[in-house]
N, CA and C atoms as an extended XYZ file, in Angstrom:
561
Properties=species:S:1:pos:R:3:atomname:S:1:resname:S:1:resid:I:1 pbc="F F F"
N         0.839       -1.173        0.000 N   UNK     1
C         0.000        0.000        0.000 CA  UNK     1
C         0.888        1.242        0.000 C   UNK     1
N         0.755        2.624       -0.805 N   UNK     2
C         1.227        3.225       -0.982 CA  UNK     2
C         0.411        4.500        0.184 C   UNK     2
N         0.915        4.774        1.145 N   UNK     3
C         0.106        5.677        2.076 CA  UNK     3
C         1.261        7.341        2.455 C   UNK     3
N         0.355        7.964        2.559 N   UNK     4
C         0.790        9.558        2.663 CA  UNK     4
C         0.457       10.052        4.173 C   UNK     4
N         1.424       10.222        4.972 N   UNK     5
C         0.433       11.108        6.107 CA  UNK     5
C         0.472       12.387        5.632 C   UNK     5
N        -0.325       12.700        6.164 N   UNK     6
C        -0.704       14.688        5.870 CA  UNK     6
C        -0.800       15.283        7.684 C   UNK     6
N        -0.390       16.686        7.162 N   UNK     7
C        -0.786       17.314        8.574 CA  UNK     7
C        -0.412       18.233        8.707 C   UNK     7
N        -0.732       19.417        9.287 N   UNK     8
C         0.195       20.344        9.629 CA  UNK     8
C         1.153       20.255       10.358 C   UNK     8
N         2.340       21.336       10.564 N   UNK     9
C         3.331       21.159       11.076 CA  UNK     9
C         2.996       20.336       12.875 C   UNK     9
N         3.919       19.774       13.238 N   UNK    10
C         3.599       19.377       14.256 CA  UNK    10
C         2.725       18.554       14.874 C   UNK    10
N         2.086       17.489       14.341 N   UNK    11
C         0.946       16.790       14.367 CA  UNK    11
C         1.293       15.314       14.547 C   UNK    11
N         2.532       15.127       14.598 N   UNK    12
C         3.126       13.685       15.027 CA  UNK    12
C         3.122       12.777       14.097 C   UNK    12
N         3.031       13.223       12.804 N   UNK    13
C         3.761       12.511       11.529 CA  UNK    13
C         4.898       11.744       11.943 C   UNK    13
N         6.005       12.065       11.748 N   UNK    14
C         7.010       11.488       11.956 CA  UNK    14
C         7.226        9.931       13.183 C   UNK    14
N         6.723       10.564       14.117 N   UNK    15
C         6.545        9.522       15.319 CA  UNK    15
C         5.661        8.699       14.581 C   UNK    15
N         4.321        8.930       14.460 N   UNK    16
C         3.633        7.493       13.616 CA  UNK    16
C         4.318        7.034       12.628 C   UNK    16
N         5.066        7.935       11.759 N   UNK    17
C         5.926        6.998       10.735 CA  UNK    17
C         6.860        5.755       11.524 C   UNK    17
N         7.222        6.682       12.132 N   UNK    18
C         8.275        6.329       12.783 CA  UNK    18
C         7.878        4.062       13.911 C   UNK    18
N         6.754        4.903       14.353 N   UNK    19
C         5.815        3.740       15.058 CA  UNK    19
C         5.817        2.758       14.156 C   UNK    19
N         5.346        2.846       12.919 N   UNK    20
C         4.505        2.074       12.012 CA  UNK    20
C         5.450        1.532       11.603 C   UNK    20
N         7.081        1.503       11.029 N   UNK    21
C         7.943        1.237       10.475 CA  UNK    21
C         8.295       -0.051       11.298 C   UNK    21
N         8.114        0.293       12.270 N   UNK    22
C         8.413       -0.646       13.612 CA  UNK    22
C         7.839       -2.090       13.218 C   UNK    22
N         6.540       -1.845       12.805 N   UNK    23
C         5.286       -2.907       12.867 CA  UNK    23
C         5.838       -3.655       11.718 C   UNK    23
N         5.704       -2.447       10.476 N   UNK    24
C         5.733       -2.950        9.141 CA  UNK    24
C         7.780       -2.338        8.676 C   UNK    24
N         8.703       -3.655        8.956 N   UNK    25
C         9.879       -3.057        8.292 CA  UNK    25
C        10.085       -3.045        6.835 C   UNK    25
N         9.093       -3.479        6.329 N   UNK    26
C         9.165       -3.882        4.897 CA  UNK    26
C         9.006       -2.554        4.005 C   UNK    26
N         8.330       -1.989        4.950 N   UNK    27
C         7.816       -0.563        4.026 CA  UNK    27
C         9.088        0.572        3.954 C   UNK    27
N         8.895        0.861        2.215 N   UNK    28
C        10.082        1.786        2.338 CA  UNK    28
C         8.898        3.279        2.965 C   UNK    28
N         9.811        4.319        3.134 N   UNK    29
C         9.460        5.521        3.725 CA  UNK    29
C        10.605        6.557        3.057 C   UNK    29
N         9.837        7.645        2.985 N   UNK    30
C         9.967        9.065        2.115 CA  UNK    30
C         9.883       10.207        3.177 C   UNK    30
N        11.130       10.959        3.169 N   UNK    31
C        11.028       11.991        4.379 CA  UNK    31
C         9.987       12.996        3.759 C   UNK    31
N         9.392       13.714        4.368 N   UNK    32
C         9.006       15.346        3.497 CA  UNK    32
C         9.690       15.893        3.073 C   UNK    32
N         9.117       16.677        1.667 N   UNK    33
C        10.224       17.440        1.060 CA  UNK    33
C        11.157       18.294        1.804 C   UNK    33
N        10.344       18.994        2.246 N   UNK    34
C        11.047       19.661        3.428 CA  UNK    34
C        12.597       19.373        4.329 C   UNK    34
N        12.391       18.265        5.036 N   UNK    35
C        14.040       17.723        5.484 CA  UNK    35
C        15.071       17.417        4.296 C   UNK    35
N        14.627       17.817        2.739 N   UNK    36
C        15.656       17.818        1.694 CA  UNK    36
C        16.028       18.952        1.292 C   UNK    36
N        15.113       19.708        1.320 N   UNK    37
C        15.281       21.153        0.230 CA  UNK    37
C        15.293       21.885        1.439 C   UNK    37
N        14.747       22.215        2.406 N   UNK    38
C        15.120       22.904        4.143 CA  UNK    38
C        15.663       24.456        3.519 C   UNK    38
N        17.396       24.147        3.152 N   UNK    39
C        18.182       24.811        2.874 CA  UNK    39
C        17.818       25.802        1.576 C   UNK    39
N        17.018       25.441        1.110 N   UNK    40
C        16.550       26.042       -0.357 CA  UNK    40
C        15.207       27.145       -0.485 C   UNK    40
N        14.471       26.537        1.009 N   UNK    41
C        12.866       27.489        0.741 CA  UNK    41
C        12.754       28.592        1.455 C   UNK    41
N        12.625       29.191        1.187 N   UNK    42
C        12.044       30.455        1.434 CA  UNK    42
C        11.022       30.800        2.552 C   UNK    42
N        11.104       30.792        3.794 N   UNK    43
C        10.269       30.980        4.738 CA  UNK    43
C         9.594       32.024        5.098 C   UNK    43
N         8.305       32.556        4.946 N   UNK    44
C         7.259       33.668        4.978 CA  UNK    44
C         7.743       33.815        7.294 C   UNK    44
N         7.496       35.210        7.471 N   UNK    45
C         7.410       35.208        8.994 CA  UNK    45
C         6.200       34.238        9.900 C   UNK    45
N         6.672       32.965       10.036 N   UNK    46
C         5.816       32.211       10.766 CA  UNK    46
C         4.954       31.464       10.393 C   UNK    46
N         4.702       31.501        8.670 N   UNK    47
C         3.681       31.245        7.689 CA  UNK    47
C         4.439       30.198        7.024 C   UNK    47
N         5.196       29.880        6.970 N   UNK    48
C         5.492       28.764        5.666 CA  UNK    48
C         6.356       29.521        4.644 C   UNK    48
N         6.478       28.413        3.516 N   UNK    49
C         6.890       28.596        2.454 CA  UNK    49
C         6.636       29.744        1.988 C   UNK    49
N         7.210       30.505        0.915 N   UNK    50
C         6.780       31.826       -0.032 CA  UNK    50
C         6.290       30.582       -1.445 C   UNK    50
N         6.027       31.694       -2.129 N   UNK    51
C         5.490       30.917       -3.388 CA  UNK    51
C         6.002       29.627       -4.212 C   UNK    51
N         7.175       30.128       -4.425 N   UNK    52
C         8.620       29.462       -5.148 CA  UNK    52
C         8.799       28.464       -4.027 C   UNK    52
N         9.067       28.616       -2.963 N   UNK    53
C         9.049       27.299       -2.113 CA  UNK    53
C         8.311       26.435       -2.057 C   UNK    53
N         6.911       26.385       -2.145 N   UNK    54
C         5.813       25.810       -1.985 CA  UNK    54
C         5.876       24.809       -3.792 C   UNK    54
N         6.071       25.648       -4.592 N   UNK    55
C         6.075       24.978       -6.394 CA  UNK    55
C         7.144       23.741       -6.000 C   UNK    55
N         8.399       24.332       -5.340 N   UNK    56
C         9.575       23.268       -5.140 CA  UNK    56
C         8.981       22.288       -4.318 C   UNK    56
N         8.480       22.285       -3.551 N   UNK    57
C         7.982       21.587       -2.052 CA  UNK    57
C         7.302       20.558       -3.407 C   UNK    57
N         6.179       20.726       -3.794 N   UNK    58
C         4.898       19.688       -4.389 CA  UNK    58
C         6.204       18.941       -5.605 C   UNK    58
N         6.639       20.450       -6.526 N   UNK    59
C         7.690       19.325       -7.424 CA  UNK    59
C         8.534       18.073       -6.789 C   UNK    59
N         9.151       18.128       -5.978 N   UNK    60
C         9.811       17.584       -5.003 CA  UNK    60
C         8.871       16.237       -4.774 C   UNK    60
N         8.108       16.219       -4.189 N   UNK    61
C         6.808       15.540       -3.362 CA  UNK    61
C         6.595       14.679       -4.798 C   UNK    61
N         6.192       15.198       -5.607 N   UNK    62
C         5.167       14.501       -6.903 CA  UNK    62
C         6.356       13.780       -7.580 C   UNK    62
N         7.554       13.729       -7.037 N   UNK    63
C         8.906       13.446       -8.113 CA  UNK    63
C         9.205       11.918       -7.159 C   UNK    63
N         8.860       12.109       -6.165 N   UNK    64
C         9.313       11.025       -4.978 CA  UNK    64
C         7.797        9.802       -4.917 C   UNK    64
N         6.578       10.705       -5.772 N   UNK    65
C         5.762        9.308       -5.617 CA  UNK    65
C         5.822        8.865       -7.262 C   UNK    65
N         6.130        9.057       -8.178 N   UNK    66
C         6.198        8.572       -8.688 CA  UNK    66
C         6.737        7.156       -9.257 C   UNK    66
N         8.307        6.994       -8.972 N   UNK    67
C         8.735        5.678       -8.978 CA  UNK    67
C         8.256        4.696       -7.815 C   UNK    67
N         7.171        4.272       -7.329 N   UNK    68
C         6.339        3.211       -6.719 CA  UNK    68
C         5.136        3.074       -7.239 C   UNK    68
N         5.217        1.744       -7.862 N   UNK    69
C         3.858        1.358       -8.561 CA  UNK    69
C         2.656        0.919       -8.242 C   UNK    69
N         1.981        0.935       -8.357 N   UNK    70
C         0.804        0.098       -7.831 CA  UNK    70
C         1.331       -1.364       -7.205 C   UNK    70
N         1.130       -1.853       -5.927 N   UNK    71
C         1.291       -2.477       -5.184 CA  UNK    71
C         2.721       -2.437       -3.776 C   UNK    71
N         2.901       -1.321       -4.357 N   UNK    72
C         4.639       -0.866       -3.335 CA  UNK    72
C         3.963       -0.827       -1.936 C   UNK    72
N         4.671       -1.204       -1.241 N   UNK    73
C         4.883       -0.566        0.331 CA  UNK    73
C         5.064        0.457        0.527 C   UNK    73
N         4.618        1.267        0.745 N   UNK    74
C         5.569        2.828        1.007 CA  UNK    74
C         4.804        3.939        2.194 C   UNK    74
N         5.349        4.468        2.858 N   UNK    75
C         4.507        5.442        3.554 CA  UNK    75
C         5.625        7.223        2.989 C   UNK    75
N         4.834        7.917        3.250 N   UNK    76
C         5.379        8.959        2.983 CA  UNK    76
C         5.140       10.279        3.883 C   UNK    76
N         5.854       11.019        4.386 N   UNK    77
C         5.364       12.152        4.946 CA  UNK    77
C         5.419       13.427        4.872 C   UNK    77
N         3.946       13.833        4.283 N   UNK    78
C         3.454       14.255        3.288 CA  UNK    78
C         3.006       14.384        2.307 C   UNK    78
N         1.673       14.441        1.846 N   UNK    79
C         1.332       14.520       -0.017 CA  UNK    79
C         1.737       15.816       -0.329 C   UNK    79
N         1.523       15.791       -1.793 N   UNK    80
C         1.475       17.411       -2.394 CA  UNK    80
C         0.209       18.004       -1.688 C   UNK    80
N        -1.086       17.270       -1.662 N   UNK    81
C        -2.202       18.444       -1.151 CA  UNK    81
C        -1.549       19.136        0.525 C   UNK    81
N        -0.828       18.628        1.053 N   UNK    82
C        -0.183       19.460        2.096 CA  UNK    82
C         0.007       20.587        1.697 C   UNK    82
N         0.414       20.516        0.646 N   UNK    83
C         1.053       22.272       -0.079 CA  UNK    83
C         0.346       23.207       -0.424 C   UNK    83
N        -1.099       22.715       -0.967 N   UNK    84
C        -2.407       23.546       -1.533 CA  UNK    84
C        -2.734       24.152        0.235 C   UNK    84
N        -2.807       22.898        1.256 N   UNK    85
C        -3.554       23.626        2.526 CA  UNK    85
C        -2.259       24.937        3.217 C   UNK    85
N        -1.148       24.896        2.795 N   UNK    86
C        -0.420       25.733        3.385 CA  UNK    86
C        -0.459       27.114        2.978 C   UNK    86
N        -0.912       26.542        1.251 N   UNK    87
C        -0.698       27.755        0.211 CA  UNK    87
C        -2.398       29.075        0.812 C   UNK    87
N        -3.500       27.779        0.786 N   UNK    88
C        -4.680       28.600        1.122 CA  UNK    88
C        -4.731       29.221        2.710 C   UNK    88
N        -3.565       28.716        3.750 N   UNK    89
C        -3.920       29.463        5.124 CA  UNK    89
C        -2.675       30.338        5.052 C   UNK    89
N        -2.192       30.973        4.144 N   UNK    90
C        -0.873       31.503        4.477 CA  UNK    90
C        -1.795       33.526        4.136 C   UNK    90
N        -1.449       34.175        5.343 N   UNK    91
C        -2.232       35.261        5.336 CA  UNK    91
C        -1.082       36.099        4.815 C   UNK    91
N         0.650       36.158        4.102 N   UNK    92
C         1.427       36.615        3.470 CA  UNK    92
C         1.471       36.634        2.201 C   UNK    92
N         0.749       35.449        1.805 N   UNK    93
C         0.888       35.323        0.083 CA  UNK    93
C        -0.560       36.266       -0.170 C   UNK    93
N         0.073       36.877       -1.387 N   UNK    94
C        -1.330       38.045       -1.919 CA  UNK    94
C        -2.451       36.615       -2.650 C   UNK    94
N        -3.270       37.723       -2.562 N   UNK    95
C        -4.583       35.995       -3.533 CA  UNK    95
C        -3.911       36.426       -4.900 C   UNK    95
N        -3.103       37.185       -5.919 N   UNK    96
C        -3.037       36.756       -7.060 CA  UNK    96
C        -1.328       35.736       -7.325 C   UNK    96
N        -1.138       35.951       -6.193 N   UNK    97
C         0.454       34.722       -6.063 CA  UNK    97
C        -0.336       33.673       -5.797 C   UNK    97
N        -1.028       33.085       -4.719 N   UNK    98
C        -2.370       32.354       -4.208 CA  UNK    98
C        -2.995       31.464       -5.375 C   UNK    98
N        -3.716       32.514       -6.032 N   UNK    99
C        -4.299       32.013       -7.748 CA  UNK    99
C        -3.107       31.268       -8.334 C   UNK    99
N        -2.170       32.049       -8.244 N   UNK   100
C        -1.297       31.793       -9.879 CA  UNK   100
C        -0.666       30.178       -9.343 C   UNK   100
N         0.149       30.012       -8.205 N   UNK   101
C         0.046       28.742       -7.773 CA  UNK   101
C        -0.716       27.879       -7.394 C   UNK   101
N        -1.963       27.726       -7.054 N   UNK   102
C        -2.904       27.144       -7.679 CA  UNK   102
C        -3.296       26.856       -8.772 C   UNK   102
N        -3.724       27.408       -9.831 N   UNK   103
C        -3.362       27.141      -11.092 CA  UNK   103
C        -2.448       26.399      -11.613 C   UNK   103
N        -1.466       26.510      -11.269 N   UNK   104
C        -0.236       25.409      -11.641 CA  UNK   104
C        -0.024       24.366      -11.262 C   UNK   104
N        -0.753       24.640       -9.678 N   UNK   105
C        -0.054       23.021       -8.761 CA  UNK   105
C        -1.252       22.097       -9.257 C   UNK   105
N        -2.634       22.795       -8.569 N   UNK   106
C        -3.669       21.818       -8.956 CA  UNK   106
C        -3.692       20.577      -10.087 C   UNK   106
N        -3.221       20.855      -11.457 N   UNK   107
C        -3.344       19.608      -12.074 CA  UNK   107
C        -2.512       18.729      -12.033 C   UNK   107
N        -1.309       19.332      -11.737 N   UNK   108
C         0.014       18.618      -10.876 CA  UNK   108
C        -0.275       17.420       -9.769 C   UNK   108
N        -0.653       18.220       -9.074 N   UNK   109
C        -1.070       17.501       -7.718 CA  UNK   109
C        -2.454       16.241       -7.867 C   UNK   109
N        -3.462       16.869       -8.600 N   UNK   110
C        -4.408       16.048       -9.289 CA  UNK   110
C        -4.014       14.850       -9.789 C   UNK   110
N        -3.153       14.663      -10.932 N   UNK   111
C        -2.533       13.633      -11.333 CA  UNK   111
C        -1.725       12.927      -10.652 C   UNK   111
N        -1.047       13.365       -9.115 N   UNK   112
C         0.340       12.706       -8.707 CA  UNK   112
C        -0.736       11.621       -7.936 C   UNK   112
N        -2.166       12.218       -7.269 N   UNK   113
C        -2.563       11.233       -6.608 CA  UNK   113
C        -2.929        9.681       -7.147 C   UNK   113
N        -2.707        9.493       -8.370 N   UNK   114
C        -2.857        7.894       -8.697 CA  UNK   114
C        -1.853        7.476       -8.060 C   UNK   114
N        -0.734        8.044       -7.649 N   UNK   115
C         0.457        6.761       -7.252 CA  UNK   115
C        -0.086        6.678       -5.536 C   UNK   115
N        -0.325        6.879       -5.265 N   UNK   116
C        -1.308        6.457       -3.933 CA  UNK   116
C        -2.449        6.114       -3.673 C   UNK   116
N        -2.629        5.155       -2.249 N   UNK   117
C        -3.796        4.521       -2.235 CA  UNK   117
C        -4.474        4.763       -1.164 C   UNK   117
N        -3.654        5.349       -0.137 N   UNK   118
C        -4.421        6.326        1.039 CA  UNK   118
C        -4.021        7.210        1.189 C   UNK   118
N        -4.576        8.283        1.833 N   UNK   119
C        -4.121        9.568        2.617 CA  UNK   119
C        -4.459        9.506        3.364 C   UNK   119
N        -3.863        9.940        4.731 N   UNK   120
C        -4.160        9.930        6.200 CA  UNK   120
C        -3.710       11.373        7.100 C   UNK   120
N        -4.650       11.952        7.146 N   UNK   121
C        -4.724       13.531        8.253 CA  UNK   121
C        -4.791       12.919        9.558 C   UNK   121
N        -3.983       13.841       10.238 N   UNK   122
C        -3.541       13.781       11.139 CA  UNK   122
C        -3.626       14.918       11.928 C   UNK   122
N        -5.318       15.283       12.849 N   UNK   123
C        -5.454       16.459       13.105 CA  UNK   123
C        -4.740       16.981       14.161 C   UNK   123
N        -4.302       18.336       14.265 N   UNK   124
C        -4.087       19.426       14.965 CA  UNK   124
C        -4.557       18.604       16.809 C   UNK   124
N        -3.771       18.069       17.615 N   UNK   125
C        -4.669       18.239       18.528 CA  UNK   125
C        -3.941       18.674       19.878 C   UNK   125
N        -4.342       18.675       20.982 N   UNK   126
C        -3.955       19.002       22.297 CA  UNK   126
C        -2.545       18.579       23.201 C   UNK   126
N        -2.628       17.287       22.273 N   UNK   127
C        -1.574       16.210       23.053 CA  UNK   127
C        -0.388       16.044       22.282 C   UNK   127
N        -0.212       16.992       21.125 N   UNK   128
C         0.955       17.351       20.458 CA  UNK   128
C         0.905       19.023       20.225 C   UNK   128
N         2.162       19.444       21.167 N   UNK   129
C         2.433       20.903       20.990 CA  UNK   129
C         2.778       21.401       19.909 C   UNK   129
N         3.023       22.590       19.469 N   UNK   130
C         4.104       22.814       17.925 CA  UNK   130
C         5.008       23.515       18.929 C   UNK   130
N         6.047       23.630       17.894 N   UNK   131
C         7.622       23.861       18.954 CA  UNK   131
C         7.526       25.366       19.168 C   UNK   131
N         8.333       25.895       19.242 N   UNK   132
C         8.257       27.530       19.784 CA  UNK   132
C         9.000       28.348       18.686 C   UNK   132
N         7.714       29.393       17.773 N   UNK   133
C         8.069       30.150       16.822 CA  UNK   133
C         7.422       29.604       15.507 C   UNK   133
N         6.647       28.487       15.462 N   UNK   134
C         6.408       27.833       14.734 CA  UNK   134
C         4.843       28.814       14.240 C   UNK   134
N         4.353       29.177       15.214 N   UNK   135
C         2.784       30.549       14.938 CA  UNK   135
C         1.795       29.135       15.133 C   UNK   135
N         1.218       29.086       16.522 N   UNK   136
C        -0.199       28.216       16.344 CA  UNK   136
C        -1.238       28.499       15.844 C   UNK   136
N        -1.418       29.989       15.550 N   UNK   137
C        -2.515       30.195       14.797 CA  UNK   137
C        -2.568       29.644       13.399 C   UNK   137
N        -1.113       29.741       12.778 N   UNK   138
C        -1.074       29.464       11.525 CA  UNK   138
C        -1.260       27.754       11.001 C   UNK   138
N        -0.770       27.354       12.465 N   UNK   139
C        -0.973       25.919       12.393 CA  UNK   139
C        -2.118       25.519       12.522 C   UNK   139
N        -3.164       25.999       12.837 N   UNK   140
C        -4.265       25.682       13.321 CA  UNK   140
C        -5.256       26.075       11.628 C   UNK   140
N        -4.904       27.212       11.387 N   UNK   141
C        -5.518       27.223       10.140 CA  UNK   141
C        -4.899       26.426        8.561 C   UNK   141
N        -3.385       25.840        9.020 N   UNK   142
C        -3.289       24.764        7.571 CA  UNK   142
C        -4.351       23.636        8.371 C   UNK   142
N        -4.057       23.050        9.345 N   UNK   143
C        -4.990       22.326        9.666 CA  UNK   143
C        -6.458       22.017        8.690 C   UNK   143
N        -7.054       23.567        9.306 N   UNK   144
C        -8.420       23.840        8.763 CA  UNK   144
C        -8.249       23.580        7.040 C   UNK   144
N        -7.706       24.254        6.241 N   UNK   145
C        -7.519       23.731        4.531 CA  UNK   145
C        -6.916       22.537        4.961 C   UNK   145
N        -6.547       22.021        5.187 N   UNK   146
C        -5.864       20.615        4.933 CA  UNK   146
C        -6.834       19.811        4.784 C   UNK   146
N        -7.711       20.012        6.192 N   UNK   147
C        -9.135       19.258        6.231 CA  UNK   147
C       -10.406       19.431        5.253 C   UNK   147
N       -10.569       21.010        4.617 N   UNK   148
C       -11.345       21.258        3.847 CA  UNK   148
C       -10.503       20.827        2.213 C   UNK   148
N        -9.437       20.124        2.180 N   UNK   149
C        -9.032       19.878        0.472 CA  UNK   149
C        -8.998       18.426        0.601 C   UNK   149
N        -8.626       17.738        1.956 N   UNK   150
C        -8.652       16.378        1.636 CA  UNK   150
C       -10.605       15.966        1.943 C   UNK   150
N       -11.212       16.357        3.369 N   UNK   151
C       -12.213       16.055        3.795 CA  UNK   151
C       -13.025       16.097        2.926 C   UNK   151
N       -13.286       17.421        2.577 N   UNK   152
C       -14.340       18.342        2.370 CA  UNK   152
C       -14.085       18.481       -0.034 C   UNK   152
N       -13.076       18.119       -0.249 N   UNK   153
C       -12.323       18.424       -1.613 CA  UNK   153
C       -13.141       19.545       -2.586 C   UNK   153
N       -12.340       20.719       -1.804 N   UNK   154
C       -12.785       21.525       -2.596 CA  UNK   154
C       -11.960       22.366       -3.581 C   UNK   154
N       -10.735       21.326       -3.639 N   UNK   155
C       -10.250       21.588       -5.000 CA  UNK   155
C       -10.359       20.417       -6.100 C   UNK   155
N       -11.784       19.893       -5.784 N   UNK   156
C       -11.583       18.457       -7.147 CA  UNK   156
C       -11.101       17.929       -7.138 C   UNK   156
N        -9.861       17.422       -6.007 N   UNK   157
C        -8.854       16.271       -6.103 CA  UNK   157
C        -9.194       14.784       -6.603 C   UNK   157
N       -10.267       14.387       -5.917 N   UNK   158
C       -10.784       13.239       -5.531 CA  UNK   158
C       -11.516       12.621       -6.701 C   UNK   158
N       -12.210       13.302       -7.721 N   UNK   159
C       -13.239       13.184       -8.399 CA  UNK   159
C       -13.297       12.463       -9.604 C   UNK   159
N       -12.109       11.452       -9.780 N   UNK   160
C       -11.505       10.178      -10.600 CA  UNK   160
C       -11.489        8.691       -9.718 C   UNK   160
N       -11.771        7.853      -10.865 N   UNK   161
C       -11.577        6.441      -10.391 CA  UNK   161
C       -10.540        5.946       -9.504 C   UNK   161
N        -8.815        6.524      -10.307 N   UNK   162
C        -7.536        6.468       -9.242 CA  UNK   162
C        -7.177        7.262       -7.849 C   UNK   162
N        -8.249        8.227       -7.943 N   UNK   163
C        -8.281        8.225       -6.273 CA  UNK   163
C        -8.120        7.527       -4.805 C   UNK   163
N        -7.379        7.797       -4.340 N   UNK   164
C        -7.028        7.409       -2.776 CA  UNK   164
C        -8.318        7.435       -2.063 C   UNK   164
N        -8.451        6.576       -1.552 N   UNK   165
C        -9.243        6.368       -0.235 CA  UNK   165
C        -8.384        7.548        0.943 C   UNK   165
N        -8.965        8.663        1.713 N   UNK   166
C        -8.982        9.477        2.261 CA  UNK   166
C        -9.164        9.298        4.270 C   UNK   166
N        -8.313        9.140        4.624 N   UNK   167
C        -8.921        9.174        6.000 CA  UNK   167
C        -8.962       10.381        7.267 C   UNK   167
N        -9.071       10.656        8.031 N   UNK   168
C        -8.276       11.296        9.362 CA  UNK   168
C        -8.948       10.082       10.837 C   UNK   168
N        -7.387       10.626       11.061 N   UNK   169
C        -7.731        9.689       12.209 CA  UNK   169
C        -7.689       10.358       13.278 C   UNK   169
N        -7.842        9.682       14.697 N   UNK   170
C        -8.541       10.589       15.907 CA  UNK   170
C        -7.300       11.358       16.701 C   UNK   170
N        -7.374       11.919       17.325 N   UNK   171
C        -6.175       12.854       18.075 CA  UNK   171
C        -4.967       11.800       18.783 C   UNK   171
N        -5.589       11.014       19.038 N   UNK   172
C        -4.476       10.242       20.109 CA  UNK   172
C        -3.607        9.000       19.240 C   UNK   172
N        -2.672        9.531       19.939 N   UNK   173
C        -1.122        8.538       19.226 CA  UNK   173
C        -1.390        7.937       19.380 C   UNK   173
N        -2.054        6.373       19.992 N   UNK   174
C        -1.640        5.301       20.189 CA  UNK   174
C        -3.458        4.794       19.646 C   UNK   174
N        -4.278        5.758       19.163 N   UNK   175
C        -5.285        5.448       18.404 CA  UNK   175
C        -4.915        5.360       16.821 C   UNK   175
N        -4.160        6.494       16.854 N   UNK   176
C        -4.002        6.688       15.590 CA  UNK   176
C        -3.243        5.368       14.835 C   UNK   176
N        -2.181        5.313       15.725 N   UNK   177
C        -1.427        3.658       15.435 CA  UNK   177
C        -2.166        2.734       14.651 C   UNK   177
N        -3.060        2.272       15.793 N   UNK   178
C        -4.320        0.722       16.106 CA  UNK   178
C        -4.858        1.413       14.532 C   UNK   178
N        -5.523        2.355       14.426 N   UNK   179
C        -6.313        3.037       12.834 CA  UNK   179
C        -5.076        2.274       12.132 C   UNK   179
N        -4.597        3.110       11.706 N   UNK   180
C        -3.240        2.527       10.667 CA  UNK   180
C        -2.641        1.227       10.484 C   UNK   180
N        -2.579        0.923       11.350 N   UNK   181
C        -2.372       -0.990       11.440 CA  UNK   181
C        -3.475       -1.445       10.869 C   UNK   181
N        -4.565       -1.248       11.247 N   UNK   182
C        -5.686       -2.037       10.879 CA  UNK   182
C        -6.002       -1.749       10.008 C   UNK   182
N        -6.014       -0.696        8.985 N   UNK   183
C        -6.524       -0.032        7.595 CA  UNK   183
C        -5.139       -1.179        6.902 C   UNK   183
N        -4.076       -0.641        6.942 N   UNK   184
C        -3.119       -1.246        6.068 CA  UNK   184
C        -3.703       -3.290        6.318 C   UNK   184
N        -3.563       -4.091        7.402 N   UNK   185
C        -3.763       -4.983        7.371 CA  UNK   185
C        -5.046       -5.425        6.292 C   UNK   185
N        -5.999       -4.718        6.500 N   UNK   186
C        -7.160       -4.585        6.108 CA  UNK   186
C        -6.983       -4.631        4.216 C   UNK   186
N        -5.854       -3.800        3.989 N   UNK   187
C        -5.251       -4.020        2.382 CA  UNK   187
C        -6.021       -2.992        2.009 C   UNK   187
């Protein structure tokens, strides 16, 4: 199974990767673009990526699911739609930078989702802090798009046969686990 966690910053991605790898060693795993290119993006005050970072971020992302085919092991952390929810809560980017990357990423991102077979959100919750400087407001609102593009798809992602099955799972680490074990077992 080819699976994506999603989430905003701080949401305990990594640790469930990290968990799950445990269970399943077979599965290869994909850092976020982010721990590659780090050195390269462009950071808005407290907001994320600038524009050009965000295009690199999904190129990046959509370049790393591609070589796994239908039936791979793989978990990954992060999809490209991570990038659409960062792009729509970022209160620095003007709406016609906003538009214009949208426009571009969307069919990008549209198409990368055949090489996956789940997505899994990973909400915002109580029992995982974000680190200090990171802006919780801002985290709290990729959250919110993250949830309204995968949940809610109101950028059309979803609306093809090769679509991913979509999940979020509940706040607590050691729920979220038991979810994930049992979806993947489940095939």
């Amino acid at each position: 199974m080819r699976i994506a966690i999603c989430g905003s910053h701080s949401t305990g991605k990594s640790t469930l990767i990290s968990g799950f790898l445990v269970c399943f060693p077979d599965y290869a795993s994909e850092p976020e673009a982010f721990e590659v290119l780090g050195d390269e993006i462009h950071l808005l005050e407290s907001e994320g990526p600038d524009v050009e970072g965000l295009s690199a971020l999904v190129d990046y992302t959509v370049s790393m699911l591609e070589p796994y085919p239908d039936g791979s092991s793989v978990i990954f952390e992060r999809s490209p739609v991570d990038y659409l929810a960062y792009a729509d809560a970022s209160f620095s980017m003007s709406d016609s930078e906003r538009s214009d990357f949208l426009r571009s990423a969307l069919p990008v991102i549209r198409a990368s989702l055949q090489y996956l077979d789940l997505l899994v959100l990973l909400p915002v919750s109580n029992e995982i802090s974000g680190r200090p400087g990171e802006g919780e407001e801002f985290r709290v609102r990729v959250d919110d798009e993250l949830r309204r593009a995968l949940m809610d798809d109101i950028h059309g992602l979803f609306d093809h046969p090769c679509s991913p099955e979509v999940v979020e799972l509940p706040t607590s680490p050691e729920q979220q686990m038991a979810e994930l074990i049992r979806r993947v077992r489940a095939g």
